[in-house]
N, C-alpha and C positions, 0 to 999 in steps of 0.2 A: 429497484435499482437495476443497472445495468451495466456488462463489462465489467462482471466480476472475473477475477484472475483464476488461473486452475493450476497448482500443482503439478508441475512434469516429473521433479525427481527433487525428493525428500530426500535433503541432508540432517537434518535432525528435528527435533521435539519438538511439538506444541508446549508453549508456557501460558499457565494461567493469567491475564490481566484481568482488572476491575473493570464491569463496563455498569452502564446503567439498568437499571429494571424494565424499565419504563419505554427502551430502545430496542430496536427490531434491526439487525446488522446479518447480511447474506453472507452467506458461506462464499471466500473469495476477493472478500471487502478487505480495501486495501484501508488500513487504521491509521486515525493521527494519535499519538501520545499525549495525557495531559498529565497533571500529578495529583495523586499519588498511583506511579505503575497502572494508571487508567485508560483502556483504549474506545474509541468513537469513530466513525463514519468521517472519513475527511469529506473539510466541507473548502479545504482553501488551496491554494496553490505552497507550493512550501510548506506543507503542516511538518510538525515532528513527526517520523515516519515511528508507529507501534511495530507493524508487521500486517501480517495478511492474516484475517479469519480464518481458525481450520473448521469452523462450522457455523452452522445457523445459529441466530439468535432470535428468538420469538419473543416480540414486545410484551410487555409485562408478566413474563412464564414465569417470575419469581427466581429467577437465576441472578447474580449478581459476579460471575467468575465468566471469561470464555477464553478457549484455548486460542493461544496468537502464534504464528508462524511467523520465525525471526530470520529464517534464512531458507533457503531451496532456490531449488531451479524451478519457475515458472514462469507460464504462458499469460501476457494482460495484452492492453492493445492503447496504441499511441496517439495520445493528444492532436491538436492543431500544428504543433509547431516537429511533431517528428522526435525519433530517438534513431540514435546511430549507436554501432556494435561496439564496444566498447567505453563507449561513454556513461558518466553518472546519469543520473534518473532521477527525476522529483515528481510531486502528484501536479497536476493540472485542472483539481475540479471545480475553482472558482472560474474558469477560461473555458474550460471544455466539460466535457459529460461524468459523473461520480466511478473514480474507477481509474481513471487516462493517467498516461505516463508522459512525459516528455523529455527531453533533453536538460539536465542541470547548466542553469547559468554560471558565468564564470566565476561567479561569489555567492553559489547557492551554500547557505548552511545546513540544512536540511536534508539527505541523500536517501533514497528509497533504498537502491541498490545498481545494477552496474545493466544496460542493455547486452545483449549476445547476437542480437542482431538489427538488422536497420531497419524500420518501419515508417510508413509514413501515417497522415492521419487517418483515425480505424482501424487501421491492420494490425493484424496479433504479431506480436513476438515474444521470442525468449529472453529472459533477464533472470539475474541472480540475485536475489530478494537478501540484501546488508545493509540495514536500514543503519545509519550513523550522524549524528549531528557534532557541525563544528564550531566553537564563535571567533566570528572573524572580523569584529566590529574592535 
């Protein structure tokens, strides 16, 4: 994988979620949430945001717990479509590369967290990782 995110400044804990045995997830991997409290490798645009990996996972090491990063200030880098500095944030991996952020549409339910500054496609920036979901259906 590539374009995993990096931690700038740790506001608090890693929390345990369920992940699979059988799954190999990089340190930096931004998570979709399934249930039960289980995170995974997003694989789609809008997934439920889990949080960021705060470490490796090595495929089948017999681990079945990995610590998830639910908020911080961190460094990822932005999709096709661009994130601007204060805007919401959703994933972009079914559109763009595993990993990308973009811009929240104006009825995104799904929120990573909030951009801090403006990047276009590729380029790194800061965002505050608040992953929250809304229904607006």
């Amino acid at each position: 994988m590539a374009l995993e995110t990096t931690l700038v400044y740790k506001t608090g804990q890693a929390i345990p979620f369920t992940v699979a045995n059988g799954t190999g997830i990089e340190k930096g991997a931004v998570l979709k949430l399934t249930d039960p409290m289980t995170a995974a490798t997003t694989t789609g645009d809008t997934d439920a945001c889990a949080g960021i990996a705060a470490s490796e996972k090595i495929a089948s090491d017999g681990k079945v717990k990995l610590g998830v990063f639910r908020e911080g200030i961190f460094r990822g880098f932005a999709g096709a479509a661009g994130v601007t500095a204060g805007q919401g944030i959703i994933t972009d991996t079914s559109t763009g590369a595993a990993n990308e952020l973009v811009n929240a549409d104006v009825n995104s339910e799904n929120i990573v967290g909030v951009a801090l500054e403006t990047a276009t496609d590729g380029q790194s920036f800061l965002f505050e990782l608040k992953p929250f979901g809304i229904n607006l259906a």
